[in-house]
N, C-alpha and C positions, 0 to 999 in steps of 0.2 A: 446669608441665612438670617430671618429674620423671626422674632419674638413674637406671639402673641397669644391673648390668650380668648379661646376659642371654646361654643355651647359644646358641652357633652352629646348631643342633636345631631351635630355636624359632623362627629367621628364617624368612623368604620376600621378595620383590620384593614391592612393594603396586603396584596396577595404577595408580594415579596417580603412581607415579615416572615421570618422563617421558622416561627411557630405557628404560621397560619393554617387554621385547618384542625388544630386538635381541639379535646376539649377544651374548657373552661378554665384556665389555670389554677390555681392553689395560689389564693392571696392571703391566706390568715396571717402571715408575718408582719404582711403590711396594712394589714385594714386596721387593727390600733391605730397607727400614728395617723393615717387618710382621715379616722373621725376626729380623730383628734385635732390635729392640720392642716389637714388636706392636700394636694397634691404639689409638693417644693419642686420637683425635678421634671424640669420641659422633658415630652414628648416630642420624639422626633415624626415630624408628619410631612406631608406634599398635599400640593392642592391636585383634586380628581374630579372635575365636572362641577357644581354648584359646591359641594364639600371636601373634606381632607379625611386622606387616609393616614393609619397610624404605622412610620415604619419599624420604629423600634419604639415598645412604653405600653405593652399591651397588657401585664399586670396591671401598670398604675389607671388604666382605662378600664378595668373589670371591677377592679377594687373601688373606683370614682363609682360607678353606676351601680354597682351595692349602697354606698353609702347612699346615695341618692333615693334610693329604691326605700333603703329603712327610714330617710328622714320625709318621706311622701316629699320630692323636693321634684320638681319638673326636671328634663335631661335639657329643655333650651333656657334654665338657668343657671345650671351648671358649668363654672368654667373653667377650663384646665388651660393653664399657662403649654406651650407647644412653639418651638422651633422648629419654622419652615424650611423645608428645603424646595431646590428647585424639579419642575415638574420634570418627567418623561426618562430619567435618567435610574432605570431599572437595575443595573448592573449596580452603583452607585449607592443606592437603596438598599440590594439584599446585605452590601458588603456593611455598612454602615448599620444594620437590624443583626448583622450576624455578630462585627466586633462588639454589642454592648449585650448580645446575651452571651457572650460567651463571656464576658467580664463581671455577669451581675447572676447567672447561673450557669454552670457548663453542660453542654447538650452530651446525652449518649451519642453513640457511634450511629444510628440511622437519622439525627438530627441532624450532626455532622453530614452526611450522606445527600439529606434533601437541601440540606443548604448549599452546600458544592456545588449541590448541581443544578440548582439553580442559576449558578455564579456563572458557571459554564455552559447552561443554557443563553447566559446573556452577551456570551463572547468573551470571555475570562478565559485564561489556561491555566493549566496547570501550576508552572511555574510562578505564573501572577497571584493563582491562590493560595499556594504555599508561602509566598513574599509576603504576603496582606497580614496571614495571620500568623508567621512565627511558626511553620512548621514544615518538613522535610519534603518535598515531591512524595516520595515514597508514601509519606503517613496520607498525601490525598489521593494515591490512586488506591489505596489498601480501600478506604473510602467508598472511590468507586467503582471498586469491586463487588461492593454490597448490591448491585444495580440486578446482580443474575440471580438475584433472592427469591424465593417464591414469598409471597404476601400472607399466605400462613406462617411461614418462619416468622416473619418482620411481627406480626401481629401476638406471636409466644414470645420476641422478644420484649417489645411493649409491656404485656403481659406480667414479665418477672420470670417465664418459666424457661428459658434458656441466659447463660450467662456470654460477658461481651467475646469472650475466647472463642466460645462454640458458631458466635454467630460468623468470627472469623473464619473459620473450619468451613463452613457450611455453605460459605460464598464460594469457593473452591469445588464442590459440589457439583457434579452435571445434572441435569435435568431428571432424571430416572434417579439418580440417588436422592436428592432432595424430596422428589415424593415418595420414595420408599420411608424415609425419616421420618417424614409427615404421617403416614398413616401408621409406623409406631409410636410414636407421639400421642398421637389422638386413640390410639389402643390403649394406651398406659392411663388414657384422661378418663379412661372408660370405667366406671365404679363395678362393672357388672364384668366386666375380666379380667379376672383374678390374675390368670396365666399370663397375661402379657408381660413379657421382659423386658419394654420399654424402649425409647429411643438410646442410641448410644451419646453420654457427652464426654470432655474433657479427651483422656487420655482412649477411651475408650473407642470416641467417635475420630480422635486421630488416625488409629489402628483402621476402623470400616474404613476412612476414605481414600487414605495411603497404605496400608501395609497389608496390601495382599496382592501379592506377584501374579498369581496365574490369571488368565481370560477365561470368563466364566462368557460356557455358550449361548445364554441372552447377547452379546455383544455380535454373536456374527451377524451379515449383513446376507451371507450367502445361504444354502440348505446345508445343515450341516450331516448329511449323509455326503458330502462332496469331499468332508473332510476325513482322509482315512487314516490319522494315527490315531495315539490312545484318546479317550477320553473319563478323565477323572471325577469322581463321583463323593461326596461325604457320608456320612454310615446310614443316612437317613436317606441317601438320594435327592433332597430339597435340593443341592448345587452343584453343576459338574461344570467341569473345566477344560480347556484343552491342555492336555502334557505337550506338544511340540508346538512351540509359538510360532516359530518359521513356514513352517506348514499354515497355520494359522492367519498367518501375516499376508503369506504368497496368495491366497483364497479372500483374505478382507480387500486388498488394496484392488485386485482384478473388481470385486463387486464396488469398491469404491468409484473406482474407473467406470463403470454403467451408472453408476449413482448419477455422477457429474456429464455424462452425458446424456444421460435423459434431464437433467436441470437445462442443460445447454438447448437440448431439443426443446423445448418449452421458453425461450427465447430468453434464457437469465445467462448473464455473466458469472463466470461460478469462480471461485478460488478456491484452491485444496492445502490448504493448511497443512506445513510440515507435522509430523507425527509429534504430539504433547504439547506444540502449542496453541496458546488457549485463545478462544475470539471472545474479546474484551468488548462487552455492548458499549459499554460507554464511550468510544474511541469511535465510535458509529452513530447513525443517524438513519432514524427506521425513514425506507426510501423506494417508493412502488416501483417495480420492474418500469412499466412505462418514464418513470423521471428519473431512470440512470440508475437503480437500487442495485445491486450485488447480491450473486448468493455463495456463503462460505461453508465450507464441507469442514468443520471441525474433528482432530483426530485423535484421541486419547491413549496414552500409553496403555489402560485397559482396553484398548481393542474398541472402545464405544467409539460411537460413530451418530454426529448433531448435527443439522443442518440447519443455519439461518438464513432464512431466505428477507427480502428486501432491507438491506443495508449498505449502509453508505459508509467512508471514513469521513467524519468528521472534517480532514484538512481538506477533500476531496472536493465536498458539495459546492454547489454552482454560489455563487455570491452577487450582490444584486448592487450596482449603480446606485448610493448615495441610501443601501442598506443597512440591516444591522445583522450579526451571524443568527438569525431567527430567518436569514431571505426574505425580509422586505425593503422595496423599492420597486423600479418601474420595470428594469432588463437585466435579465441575468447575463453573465460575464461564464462560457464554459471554459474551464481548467483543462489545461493540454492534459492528452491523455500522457500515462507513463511511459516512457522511452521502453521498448522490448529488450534493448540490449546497454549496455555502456558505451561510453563516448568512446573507452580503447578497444572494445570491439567494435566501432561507428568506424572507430579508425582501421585499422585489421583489414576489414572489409573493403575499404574506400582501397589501400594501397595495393591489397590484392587484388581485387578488380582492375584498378588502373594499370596493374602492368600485363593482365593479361589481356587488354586492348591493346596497350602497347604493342606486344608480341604481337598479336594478330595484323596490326598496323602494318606491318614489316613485307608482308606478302601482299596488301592491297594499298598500295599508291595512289591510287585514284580516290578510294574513300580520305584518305587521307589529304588531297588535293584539297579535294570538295571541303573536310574541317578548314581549310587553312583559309580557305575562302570565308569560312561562316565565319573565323576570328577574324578576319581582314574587314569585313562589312560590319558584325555586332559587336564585337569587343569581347574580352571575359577578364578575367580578373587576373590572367597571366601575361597577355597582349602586351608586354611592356616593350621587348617582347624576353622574358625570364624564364628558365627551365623549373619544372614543379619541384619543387626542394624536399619532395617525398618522407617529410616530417612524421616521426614515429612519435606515440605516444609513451612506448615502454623500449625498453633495451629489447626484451625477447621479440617485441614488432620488427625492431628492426633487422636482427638476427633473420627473425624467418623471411622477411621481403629480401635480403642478399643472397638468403640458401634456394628462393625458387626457378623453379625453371624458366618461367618467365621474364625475369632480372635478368636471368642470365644469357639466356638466348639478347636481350635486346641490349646488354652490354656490351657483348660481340661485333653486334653492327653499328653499334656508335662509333666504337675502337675504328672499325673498316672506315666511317666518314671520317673519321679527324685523320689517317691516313691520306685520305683519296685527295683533301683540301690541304693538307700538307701543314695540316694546323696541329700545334704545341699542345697534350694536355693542362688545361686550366686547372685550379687545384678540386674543381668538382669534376672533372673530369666530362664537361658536359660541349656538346658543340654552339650549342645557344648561348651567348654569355652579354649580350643585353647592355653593354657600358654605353652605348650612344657615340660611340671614337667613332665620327666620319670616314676616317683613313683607314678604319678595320673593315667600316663595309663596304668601302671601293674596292680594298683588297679581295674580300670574300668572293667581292661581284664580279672581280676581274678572271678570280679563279675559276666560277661558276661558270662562265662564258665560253672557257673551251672546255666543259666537259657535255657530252652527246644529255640529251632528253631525259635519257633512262638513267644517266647516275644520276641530271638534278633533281630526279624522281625519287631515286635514294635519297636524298639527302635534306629533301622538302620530309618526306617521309619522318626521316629520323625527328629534324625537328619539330613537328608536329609533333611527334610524340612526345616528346622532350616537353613541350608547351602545352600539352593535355593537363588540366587540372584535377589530379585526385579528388574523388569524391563528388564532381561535379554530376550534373544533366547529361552533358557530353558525352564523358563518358559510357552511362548508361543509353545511351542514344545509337553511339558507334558501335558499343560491345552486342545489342538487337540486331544490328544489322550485318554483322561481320561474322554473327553466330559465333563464336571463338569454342572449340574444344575444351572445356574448362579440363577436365579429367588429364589432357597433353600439359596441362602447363603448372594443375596443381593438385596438393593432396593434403587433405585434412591435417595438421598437427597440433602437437601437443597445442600449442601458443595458440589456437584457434577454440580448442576445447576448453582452454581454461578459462578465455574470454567471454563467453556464454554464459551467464548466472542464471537465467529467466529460466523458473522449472517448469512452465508450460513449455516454452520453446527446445528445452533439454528432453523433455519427456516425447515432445513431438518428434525428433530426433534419434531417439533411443527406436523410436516406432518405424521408421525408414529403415536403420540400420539391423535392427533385434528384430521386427515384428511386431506387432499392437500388442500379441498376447506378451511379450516379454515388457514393454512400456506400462501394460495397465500393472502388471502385475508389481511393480517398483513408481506406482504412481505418487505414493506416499512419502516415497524417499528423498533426501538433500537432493540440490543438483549434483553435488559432488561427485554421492554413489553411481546416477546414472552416467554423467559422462565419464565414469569410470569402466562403464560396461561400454558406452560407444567406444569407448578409444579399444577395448580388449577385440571388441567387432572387426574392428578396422585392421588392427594387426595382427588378427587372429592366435590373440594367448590366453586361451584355455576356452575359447569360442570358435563357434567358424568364421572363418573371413571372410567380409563383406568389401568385396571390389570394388569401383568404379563411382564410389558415392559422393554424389555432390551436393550440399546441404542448399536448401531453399534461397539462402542469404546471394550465394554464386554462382546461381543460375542467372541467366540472361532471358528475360528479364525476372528480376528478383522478387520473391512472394514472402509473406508476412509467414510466423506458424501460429502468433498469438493477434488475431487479428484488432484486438480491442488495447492494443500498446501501439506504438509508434516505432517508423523503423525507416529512417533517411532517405536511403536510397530507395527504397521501394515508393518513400512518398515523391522523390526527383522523378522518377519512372511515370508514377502516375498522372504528372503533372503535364508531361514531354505526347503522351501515349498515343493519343488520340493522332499525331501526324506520322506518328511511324505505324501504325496498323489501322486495319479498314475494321475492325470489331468496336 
């Protein structure tokens, strides 16, 4: 950093001071000692094209060019001593403009606000801002909460005519309540009505925004002759309400459910926001449909119902080759999309499929041949040659791969080959065991020798199986062409239902098994509650039972439900496709 001192001429405000933009400050404290003086304490500034911007000292710069102005003195003789800093480092700037006014006057709560986010326009987090300046995560995202303010609020706080608590209240606020505020507000500002009862603050405006339980019928989304319980009314009739929320609920989420498909129709990505929480703009990045934007269906425990259309999450947005978090540079870098499922339903998935090619394996030999071939000439990553060690991710994974039918049928006729070969179970119990002892495969070969075509067929068969890699291409390869029965070898449980988190993919789910109209109408709900309905579907308690269902994940070949997530096997599938069908 270097010293200098620099014409009055040459200044300017730099946009990252974090008073920049308002009036004129209040320098009477300091214009005494300026005439007296003059200016002792460097200004922090950056060079900007032929001149320097000032990033923090924009008092002692207002109060210099007064004095200047009263003493008829020119501003390029004017010279204010000023430490340089170095150019282009924005982030750098607003933090160093932000630590000396908050030390030499402290900013209200929307100062606060536009300084943050500043901070975090320039690729700051959270975390970094709350480090920087001695205050809790919390106190900066309260912060940047102020972001879903309407600009009339912001501008009565300025003002004096709301105090810092209310503005807190008021950022919590939906959109229809916030103007409802506004124009009592401006009723009360009104000298000529008398009658207005004015905006509510303090204890008062707590009560408006939280403490009233019923859904007033502004919030439906549907016609509310559709809704046929009571409807509550106040003495005046200005407000009615629905008295059965459940009724209410089943009728908003069904129109919610058209809401988000007509978004979808209209080519946006939509998300449906579990019921009361809240979409936090600042955690976003306003984002045109065309460059990947999102639309979010916000859900209010009053029954209100907000739709943001083009947004992005913040961690989300594409990032650019030798950029800065503003996206510039030369090539943006796409961010995988989000997994649709967990790795221990990745896994689930992968084990159960694999053994129901297994079983299928068992009745076609030939296919079977023909894999042992493609491992013989390409290799795979079991080729050692090593039995798949059928690795679970959770105890309940494993449980259910031993409890299926599939395991079990293809345990049976391994038992029959280490019989037929006359060989000891190994402690995996497997026929394939891979140590490379020359004298084990003479023996095997010897024994191989006198058995007729159709047991070596068995027993090529088995190990094939044995040496199929969960999870693989392969697999999905074989399991297209062997069509396997899925329904004969397996059936939904528990451990599969709970593995599924994704509430598009649960909701989609619920629609197979319930009907669309039972899915839209619980579209709002956890996933919890709906695979709570699938599994009652399936085993028919206190529903009808739904037979024969096989979820999208375990069909052969496998289809996406949420198609804008990622989903393994279906991408192995897609990769394989084009040689196993003529489409």
């Amino acid at each position: 950093m270097d010293l200098q001192h620099i014409p009055l001429s040459n200044l300017k405000i730099a946009n990252v001071n974090v008073r920049h933009g308002r009036k004129p400050p209040d320098v009477s404290d300091i214009l005494p000692s300026i005439r007296a003086r003059g200016v002792l304490q460097p200004l922090l500034v950056r060079p900007n094209g032929e001149g320097f911007e000032i990033v923090a000292g924009r008092r002692r710069y207002f109060a210099a060019s007064r004095v200047a102005e009263e003493q008829g003195v020119a501003a390029t003789e004017v010279l204010l001593p000023c430490a340089v800093t170095e150019p282009g480092d924005d982030a750098g700037a607003v933090e160093a403009s932000l630590i000396e006014n908050v030390a030499r006057a402290p900013m209200n709560e929307l100062e606060e606000f536009e300084a943050f986010a500043k901070l975090l326009k320039q690729g700051r987090g959270v975390a970094d801002i709350a480090l920087t300046f001695g205050v809790t995560e919390l106190y900066v995202k309260q912060r940047f909460a102020l972001a879903t303010l309407h600009s009339r609020i912001k501008d009565a706080y300025r003002d004096g005519d709301i105090r810092p608590e209310d503005l807190q209240l008021l950022a919590s606020a939906t959109r229809r309540q916030q103007k409802e505020w506004i124009a009592a507000f401006e009723q009360e500002s009104d000298p000529e009505n008398e009658e207005a009862e004015g905006a509510p603050r303090g204890y008062q405006l707590k009560q408006w925004l939280f403490g009233v339980e019923q859904i007033a019928t502004g919030a439906a989304l549907f016609a509310i002759e559709d809704y046929k319980g009571e409807v509550i009314t106040d003495l005046f009739g200005d407000v009615s309400c629905f008295a059965d929320r459940d009724a209410f609920w089943a009728l908003q989420n069904v129109a919610i459910a058209g809401l988000r498909d007509e978004l979808v129709s209209k080519g946006w990505k939509v998300s449906v926001l579990e019921k009361g929480q809240r979409f936090q703009t600042w955690q976003h990045v306003e984002t045109p449909k065309e460059d990947g934007g999102s639309a979010f269906i916000e859900i209010r425990d009053t029954g209100e119902v907000e739709v943001h259309e083009g947004y992005l999450a913040r961690d989300e947005r594409p990032r650019r080759n030798g950029g800065n978090a503003e996206g510039e540079g030369e090539e943006a870098a796409d961010k995988a999309a989000k997994p649709e499922l967990t790795k221990a339903a990745e896994n689930y998935l992968a084990l159960h499929r694999h053994a129901i090619v297994r079983a299928e394996l068992l009745a076609r030999p030939g296919v079977a041949l023909r894999l042992a071939v493609a491992h013989m000439v390409a290799g795979s990553p079991l080729w050692s040659v090593k039995p798949d060690p059928q690795r679970a991710y959770k105890e309940e994974i494993a449980a259910s791969i031993t409890a299926s039918k599939a395991q079990t049928a293809f345990e049976a006729a391994r038992n029959a080959i280490l019989q037929l070969l006359d060989m000891e179970a190994s402690y995996q119990g497997t026929v394939t065991r891979g140590n490379g002892d020359p004298h084990w495969g003479a023996t095997v070969f010897a024994r191989l020798l006198a058995l007729p075509d159709e047991a070596v067929l068995k027993v090529l068969t088995v190990v094939m199986a044995e040496t199929l890699a969960a999870g693989s291409a392969l697999v999905e390869a074989a399991g297209v062409v062997v069509k396997p029965d899925v329904v004969r070898w397996w059936t939904a449980d528990d451990t599969f239902l709970d593995l599924v988190r994704d509430r598009v993919a649960v909701n989609a789910m619920l629609g197979e098994v319930a009907g669309k109209a039972v899915a839209d109408a619980n579209v709002s709900e956890t996933a919890k509650v709906q695979r709570k309905i699938v599994h009652d579907c399936l085993t028919g308690e206190g529903r009808e039972r739904t037979e024969g269902w096989v979820p999208r994940y375990m069909a052969f070949p496998p289809r996406h439900y949420d198609p804008n997530k990622t989903l393994q096997i279906a991408t192995d599938w897609e990769a394989i496709k084009p040689l196993f069908t003529s489409d």
